[in-house]
C-alpha positions in Angstrom: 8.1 -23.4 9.7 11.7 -24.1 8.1 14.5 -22.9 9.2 16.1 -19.7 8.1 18.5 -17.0 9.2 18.3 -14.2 10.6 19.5 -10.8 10.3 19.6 -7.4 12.4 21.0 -4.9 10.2 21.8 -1.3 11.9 21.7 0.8 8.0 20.1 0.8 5.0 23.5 0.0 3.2 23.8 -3.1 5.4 20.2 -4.0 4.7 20.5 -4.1 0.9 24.2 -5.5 1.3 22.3 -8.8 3.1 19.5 -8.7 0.1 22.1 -8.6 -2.9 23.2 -12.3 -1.7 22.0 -15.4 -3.2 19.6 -17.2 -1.9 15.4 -16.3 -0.9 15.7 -13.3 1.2 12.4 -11.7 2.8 12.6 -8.2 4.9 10.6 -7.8 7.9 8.4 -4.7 9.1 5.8 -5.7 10.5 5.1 -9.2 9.8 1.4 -9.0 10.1 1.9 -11.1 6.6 5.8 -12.5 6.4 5.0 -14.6 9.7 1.6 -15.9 8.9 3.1 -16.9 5.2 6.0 -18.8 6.9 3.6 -20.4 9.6 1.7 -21.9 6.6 4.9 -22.9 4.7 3.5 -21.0 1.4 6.6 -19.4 1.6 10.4 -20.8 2.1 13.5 -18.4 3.0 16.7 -18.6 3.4 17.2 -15.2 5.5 14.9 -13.0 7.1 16.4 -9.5 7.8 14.5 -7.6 10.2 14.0 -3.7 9.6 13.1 -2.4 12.6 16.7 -1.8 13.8 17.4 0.8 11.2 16.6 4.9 12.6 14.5 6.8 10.7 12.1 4.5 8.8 9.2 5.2 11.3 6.9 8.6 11.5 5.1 11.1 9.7 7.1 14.5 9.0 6.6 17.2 6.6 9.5 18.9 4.9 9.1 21.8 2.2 6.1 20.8 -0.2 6.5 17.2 0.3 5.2 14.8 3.3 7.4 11.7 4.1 6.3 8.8 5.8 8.3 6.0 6.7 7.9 2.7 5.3 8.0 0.9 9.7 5.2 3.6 10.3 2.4 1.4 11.7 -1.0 2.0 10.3 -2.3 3.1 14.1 0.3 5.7 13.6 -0.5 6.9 10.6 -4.0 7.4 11.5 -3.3 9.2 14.3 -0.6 11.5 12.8 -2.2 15.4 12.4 -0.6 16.4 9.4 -2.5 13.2 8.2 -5.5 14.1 9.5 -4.9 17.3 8.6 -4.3 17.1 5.3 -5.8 13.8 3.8 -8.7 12.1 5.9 -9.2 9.9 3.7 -6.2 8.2 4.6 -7.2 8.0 8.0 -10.5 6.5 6.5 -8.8 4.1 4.6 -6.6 2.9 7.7 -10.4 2.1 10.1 -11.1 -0.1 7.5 -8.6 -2.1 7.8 -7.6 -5.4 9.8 -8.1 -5.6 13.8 -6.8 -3.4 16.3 -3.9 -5.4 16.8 -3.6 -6.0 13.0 -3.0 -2.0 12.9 -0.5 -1.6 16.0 1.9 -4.3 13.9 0.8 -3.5 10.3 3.2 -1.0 8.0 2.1 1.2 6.0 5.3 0.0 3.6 4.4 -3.5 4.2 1.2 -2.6 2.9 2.5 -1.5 -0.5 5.5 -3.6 -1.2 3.6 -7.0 -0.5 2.3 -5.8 -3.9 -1.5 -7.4 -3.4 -4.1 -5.9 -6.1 -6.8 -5.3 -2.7 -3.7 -3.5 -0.8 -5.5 -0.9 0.4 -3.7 2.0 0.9 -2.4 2.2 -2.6 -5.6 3.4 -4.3 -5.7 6.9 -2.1 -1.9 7.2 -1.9 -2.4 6.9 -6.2 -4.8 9.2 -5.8 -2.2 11.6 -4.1 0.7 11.2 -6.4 2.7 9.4 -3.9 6.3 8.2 -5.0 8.3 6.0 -3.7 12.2 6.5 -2.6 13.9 3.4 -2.8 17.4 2.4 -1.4 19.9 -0.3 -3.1 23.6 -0.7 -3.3 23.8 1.4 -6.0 21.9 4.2 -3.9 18.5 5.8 -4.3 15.8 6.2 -6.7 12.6 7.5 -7.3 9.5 5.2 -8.2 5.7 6.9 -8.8 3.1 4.8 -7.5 1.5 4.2 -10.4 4.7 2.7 -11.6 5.6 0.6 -8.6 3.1 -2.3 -8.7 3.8 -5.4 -12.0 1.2 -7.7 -10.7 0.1 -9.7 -8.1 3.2 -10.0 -5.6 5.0 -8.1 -7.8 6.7 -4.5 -7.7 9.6 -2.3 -9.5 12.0 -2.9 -6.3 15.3 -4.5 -7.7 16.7 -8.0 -5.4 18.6 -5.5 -3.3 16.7 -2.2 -3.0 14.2 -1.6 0.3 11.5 0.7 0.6 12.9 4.0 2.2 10.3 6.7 2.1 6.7 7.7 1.1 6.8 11.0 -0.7 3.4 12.7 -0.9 3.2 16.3 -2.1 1.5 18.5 0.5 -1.5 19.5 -1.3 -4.5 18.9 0.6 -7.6 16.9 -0.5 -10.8 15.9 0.4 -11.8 12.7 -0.2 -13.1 9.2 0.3 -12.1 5.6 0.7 -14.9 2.9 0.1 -13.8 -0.6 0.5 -16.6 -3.6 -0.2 -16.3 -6.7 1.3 -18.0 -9.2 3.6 -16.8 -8.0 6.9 -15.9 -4.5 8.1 -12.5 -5.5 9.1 -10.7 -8.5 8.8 -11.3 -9.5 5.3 -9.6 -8.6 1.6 -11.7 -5.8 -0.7 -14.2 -7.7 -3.1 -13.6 -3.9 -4.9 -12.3 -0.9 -3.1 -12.5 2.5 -4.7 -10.1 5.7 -3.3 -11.5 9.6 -5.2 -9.8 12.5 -4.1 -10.3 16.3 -5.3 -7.1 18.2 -5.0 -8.0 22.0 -5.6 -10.4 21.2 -8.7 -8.5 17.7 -10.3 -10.9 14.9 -9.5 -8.8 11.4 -9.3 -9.7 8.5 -9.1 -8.3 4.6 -8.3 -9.3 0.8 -7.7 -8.3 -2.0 -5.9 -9.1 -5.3 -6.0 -10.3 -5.2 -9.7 -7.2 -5.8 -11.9 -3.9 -7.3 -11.4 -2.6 -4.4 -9.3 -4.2 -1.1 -8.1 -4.8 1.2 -10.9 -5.3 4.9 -11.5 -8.1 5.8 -13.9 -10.0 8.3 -15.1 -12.8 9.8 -12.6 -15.5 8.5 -14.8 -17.7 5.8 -14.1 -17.9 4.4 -17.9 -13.8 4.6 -17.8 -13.3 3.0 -14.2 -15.4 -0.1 -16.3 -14.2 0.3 -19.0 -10.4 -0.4 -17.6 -10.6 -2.7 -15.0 -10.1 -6.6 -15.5 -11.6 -8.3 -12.4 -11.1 -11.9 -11.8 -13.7 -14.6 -10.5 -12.1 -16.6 -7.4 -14.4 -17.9 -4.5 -15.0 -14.7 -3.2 -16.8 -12.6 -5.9 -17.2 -13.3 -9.7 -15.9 -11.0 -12.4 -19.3 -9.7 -13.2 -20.4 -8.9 -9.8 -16.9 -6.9 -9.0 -17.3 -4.9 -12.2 -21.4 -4.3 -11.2 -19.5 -3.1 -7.6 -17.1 -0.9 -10.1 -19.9 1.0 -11.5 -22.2 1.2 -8.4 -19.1 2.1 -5.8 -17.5 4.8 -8.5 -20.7 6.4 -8.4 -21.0 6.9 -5.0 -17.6 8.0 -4.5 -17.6 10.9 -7.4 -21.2 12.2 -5.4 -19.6 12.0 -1.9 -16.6 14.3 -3.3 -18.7 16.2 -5.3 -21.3 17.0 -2.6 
């Protein structure tokens, strides 16, 4: 690992103050993937600014006809939150199949999203929830849908300066389901993953795994075939993820139809 700085930053405006200057600057939450990526030298930085100092990026709370979760909310705690529960089990679904125990007592649920990985897997039942984003930068907030966050692998809208500051999910409940295929239960990256949610009667559906970022598509198993683009890498050719597409779709439209 090279050496870098490092950075403890108290506020948000200091936060994006330190990410406006020049140079290869990475944030920190819970560095479940930063640390790993350093360890292995895929990745060089200059400065590493740490996010865990700031007050109110952790917990689940619910304010008018929105829930907000903070981006340094660990996936063990978002699981175990009961508006969560509550509300959306599938989320809670989604977080037991992912990574180890320890995995999901350091893991963030905004690390999760802003890594920007096409398997990340809550962002195909947060898309199916019509989560947004608020983002902070030195010009101050701004709103980012979901759908519109992710540009491709690695990628996302987030400007050099701005930092994840909220999860905004409306407060309608929904049953659902997560199903996430790969070789082990934990541990391991989706081969496909496939979030379907009914809020009141709108049926939605998403993908991971199967195009260059998660995607929102229609709940229809023809259309979820139709508009995915999977890859063949050493895990799973294209073929066989878009066979998974059509066979997983399925299941999840019966299970939230049943």
């Amino acid at each position: 690992m090279r050496a870098f700085d490092y950075e403890e930053p108290r506020t948000l405006e200091e936060a994006s103050a330190l990410m406006a200057r020049p140079g290869r600057n990475r944030l920190l939450a819970g560095g479940t993937d930063l640390l790993v990526r350093l360890k292995r030298r895929e990745w060089t930085v200059d400065r590493v600014i740490n996010l865990k100092r700031i007050g109110g990026l952790r917990g689940v709370e619910e304010r008018g006809d929105h829930v907000f979760v903070g981006p340094l909310t660990t996936l063990d705690e978002l699981a175990a939150s009961e508006i969560v529960a509550n509300r959306w089990p599938m989320l809670v679904e989604t977080v037991h199949e992912m990574g180890s125990p320890q995995v999901r007592a350091m893991s963030t649920a905004g690390g999760n999203l802003c890594n920007a990985s096409p398997a990340a897997d809550l962002a195909p039942p947060l898309l199916c929830l019509d989560a947004t984003l608020n983002v902070w930068g030195t010009r101050g907030e701004r709103l980012i849908p979901l759908r519109e966050f992710f540009l491709g692998p690695g990628k996302t809208a987030l400007g050099p300066d701005e930092i994840l500051k909220e999860i905004r999910i409306p407060a309608a409940t929904a049953r659902g389901c997560f199903i996430k295929f790969c070789t082990r239960r934990a541990m391991d990256l989706a081969f496909v993953s496939v979030a379907c949610a009914a809020v009141g009667k709108d049926v939605r559906l998403a993908l991971g795994a199967v195009s260059p970022t998660p995607i929102r598509v229609p709940p229809s198993v023809e259309e979820a075939v139709r508009r995915c683009s999977p890859i063949d890498d050493i895990r799973a050719s294209a073929e066989y993820r878009r066979e998974m597409v059509r066979v997983l779709v399925r299941r999840a439209l019966e299970r939230v139809a049943s």
